[in-house]
C-alpha positions as a LaTeX table, in Angstrom:
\begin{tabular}{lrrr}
\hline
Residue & $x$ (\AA) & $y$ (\AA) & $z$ (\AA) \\
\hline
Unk1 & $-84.38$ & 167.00 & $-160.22$ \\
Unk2 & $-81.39$ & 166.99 & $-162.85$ \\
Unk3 & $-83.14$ & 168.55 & $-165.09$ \\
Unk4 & $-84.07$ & 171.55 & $-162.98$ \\
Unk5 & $-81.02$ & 173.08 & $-163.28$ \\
Unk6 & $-80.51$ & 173.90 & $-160.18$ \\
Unk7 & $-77.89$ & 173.50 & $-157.64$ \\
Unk8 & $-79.78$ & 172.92 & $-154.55$ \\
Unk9 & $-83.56$ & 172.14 & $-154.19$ \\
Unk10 & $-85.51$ & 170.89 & $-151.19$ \\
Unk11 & $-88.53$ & 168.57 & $-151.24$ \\
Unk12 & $-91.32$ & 169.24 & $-149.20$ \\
Unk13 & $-94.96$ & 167.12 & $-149.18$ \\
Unk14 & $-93.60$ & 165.99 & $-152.98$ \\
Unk15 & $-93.18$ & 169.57 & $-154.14$ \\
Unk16 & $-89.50$ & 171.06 & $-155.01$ \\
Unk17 & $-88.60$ & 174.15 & $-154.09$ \\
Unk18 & $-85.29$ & 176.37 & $-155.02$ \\
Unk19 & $-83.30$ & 179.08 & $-153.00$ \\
Unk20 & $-84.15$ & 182.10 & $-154.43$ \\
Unk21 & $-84.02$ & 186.37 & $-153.01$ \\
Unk22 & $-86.55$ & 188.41 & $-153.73$ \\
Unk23 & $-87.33$ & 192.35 & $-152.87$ \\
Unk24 & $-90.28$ & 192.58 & $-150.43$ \\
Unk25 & $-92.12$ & 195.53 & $-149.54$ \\
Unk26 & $-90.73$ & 197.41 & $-146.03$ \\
Unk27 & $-92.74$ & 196.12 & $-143.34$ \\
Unk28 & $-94.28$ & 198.51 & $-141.01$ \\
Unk29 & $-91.29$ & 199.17 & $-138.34$ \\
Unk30 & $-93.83$ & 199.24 & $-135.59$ \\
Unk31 & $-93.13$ & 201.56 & $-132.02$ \\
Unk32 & $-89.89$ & 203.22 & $-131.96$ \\
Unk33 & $-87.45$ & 201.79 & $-129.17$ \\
Unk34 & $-86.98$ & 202.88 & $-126.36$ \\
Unk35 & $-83.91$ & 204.67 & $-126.65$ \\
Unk36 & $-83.88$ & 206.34 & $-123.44$ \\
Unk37 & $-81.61$ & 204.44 & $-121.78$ \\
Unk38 & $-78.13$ & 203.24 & $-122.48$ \\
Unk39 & $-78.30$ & 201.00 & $-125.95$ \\
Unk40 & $-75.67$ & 198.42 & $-125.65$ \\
Unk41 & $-73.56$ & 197.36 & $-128.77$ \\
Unk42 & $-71.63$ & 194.51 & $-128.78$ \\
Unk43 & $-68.40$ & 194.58 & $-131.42$ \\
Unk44 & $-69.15$ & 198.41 & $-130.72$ \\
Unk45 & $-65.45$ & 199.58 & $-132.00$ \\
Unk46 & $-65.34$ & 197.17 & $-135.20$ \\
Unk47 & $-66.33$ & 198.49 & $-138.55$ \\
Unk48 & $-70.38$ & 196.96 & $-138.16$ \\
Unk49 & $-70.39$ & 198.17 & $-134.74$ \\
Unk50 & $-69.15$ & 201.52 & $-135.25$ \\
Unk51 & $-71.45$ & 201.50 & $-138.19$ \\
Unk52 & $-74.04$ & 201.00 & $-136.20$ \\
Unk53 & $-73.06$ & 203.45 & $-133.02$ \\
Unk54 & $-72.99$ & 206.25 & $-135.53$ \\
Unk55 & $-76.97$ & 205.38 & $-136.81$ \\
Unk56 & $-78.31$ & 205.03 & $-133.51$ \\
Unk57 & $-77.23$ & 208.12 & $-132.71$ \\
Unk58 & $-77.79$ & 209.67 & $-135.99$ \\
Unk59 & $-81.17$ & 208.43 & $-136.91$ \\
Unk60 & $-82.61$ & 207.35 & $-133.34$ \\
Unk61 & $-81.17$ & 209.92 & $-131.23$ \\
Unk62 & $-79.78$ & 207.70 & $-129.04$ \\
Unk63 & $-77.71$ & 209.87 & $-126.10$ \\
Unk64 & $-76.04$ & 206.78 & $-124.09$ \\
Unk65 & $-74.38$ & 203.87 & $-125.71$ \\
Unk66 & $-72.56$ & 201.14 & $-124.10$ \\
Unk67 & $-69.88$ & 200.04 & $-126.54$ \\
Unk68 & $-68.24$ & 196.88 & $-125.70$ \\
Unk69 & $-65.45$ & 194.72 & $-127.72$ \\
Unk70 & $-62.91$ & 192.52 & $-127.08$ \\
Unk71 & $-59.71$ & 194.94 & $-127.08$ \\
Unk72 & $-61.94$ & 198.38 & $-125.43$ \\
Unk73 & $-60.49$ & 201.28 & $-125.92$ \\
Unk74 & $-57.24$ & 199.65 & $-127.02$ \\
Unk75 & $-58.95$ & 199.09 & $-130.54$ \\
Unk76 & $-57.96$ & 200.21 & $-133.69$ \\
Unk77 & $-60.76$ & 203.42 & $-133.84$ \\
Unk78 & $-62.05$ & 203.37 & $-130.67$ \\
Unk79 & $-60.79$ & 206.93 & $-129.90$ \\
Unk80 & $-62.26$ & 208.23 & $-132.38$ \\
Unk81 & $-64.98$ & 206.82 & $-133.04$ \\
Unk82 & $-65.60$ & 207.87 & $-129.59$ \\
Unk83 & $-64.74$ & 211.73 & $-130.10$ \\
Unk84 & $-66.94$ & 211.03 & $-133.01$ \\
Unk85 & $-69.92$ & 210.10 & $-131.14$ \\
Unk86 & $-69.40$ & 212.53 & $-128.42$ \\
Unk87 & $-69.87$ & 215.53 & $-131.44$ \\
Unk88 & $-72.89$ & 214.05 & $-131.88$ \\
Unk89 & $-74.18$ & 214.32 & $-128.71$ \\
Unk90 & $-73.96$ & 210.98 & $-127.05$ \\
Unk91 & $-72.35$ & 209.69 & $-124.15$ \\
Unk92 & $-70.03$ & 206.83 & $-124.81$ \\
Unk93 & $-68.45$ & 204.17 & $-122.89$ \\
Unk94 & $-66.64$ & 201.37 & $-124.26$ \\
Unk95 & $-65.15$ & 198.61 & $-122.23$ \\
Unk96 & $-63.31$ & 195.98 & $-122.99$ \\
Unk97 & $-65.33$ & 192.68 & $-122.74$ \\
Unk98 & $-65.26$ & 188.93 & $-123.97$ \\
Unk99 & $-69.20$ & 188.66 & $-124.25$ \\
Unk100 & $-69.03$ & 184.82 & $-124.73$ \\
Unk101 & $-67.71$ & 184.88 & $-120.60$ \\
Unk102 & $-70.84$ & 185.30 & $-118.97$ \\
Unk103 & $-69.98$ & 186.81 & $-115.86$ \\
Unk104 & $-67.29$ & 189.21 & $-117.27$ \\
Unk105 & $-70.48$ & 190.49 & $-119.31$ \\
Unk106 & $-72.46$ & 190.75 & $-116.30$ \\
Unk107 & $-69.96$ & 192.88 & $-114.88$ \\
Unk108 & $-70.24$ & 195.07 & $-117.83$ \\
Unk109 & $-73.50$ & 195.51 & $-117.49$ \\
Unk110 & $-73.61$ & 196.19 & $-114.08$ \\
Unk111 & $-75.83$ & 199.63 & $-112.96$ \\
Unk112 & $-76.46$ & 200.59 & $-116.47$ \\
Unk113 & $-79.94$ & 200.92 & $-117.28$ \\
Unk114 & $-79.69$ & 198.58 & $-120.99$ \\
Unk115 & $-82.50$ & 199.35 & $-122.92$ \\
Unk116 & $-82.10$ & 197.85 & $-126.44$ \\
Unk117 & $-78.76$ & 195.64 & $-127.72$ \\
Unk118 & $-77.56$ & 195.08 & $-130.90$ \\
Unk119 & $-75.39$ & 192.04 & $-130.79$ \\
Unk120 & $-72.84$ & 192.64 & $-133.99$ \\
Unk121 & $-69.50$ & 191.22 & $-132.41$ \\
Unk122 & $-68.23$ & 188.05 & $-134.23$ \\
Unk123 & $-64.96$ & 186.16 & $-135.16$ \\
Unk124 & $-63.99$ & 185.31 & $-138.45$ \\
Unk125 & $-62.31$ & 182.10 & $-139.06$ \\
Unk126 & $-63.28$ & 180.88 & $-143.08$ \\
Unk127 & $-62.51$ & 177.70 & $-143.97$ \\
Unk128 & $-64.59$ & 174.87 & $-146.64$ \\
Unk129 & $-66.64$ & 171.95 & $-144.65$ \\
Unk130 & $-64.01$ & 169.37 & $-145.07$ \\
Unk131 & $-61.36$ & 171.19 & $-143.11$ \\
Unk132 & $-63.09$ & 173.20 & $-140.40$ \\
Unk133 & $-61.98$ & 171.85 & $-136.97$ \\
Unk134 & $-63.80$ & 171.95 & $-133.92$ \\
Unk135 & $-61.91$ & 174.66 & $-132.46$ \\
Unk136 & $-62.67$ & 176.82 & $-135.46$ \\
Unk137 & $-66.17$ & 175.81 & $-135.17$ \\
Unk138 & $-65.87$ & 176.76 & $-131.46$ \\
Unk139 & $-63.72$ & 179.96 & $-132.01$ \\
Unk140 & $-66.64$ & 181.53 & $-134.66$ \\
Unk141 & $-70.00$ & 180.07 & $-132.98$ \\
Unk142 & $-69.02$ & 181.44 & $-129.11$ \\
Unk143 & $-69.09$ & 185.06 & $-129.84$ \\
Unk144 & $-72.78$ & 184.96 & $-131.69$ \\
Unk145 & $-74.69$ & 182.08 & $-130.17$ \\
Unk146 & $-73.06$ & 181.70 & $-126.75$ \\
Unk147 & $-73.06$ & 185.64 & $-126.09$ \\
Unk148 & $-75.96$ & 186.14 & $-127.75$ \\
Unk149 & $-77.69$ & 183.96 & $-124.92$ \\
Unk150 & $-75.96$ & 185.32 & $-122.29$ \\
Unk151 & $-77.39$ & 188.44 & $-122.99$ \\
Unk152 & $-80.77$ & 187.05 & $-123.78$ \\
Unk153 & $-80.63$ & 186.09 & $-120.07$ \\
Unk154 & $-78.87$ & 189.05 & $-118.57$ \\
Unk155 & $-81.23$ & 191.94 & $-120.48$ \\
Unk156 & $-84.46$ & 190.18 & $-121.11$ \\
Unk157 & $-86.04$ & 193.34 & $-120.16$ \\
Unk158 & $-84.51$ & 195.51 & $-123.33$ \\
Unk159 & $-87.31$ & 196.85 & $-125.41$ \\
Unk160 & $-84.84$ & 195.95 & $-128.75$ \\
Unk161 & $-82.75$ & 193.12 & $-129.34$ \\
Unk162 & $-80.92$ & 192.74 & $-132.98$ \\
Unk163 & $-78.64$ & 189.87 & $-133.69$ \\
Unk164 & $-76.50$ & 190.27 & $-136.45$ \\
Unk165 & $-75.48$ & 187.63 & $-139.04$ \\
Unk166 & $-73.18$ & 186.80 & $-141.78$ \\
Unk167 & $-75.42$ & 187.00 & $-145.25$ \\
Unk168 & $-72.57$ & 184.18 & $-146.21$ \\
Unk169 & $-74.97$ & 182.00 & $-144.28$ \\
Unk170 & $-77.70$ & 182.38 & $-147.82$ \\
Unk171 & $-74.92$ & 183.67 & $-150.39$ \\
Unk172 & $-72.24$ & 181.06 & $-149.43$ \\
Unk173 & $-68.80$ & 182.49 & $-150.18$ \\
Unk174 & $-64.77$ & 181.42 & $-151.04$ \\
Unk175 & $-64.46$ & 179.70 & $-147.23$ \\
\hline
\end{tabular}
């Protein structure tokens, strides 16, 4: 194993393996989504969300999106990101919403026809292994795994669901 080289390796039925990325051929995206409802995004006026507003419209043509974050349309943005979104032909709503409290989320969701979510709203609170608290644990963990349940139960109907992740989780990084 010390000879290997490497910094990590896993052992499986006596046979090491090592971490390693590779480039794989696109696989085929299958049916197109139904966009033909209202496409929730959740972190909708942070920089992924808004990122993501602008390509479901753009690429998609998604008309209705559903924009929800923490602060609303008190966010840094959220105007225009709005106006933005409007040019492009869709109709926006943003509302301010703590996704990880379930029924405050319900509420948000209530008589809109969800078709497809894209769950990109997160917390970022770095820190190395030997110093991460519970609460920090708590703080960063509630807005992806809790919400992202929550709305596993409240829209199990949507034709798309995307969860979005920190690639620190396979890269590692400074905290």
């Amino acid at each position: 194993v010390v000879a290997a080289g490497e910094p990590q390796l896993a052992l499986r039925d006596g046979q090491l393996y090592a971490a390693r990325l590779n480039r794989v051929a696109a696989a085929d995206p299958g049916p197109v989504p139904d966009v033909s409802g209202t496409v929730l995004v959740t972190g909708g006026t942070g920089g992924l969300g808004a990122l993501i507003a602008r390509h479901l419209v753009t690429a998609y043509g998604v008309r209705s999106l559903l924009l929800l974050s923490r602060r609303g349309t008190a966010a840094p943005g959220a105007g225009e990101l709005t106006a933005d979104l409007e040019r492009l032909g869709a109709e926006v709503s943003v509302v301010a919403c703590d996704v990880t409290d379930r029924e405050a989320l319900a509420a948000a969701l209530a008589a809109r026809p969800v078709t497809g979510v894209v769950h990109a709203a997160g917390v970022l609170d770095d820190g190395v292994i030997g110093t991460l608290t519970r609460e920090q644990l708590d703080r960063v963990l509630a807005p992806k795994v809790d919400a992202a349940w929550h709305l596993h139960e409240l829209l199990a109907d949507a034709s798309f669901f995307v969860v979005f992740s920190s690639v620190a989780g396979l890269t590692g990084s400074g905290g």
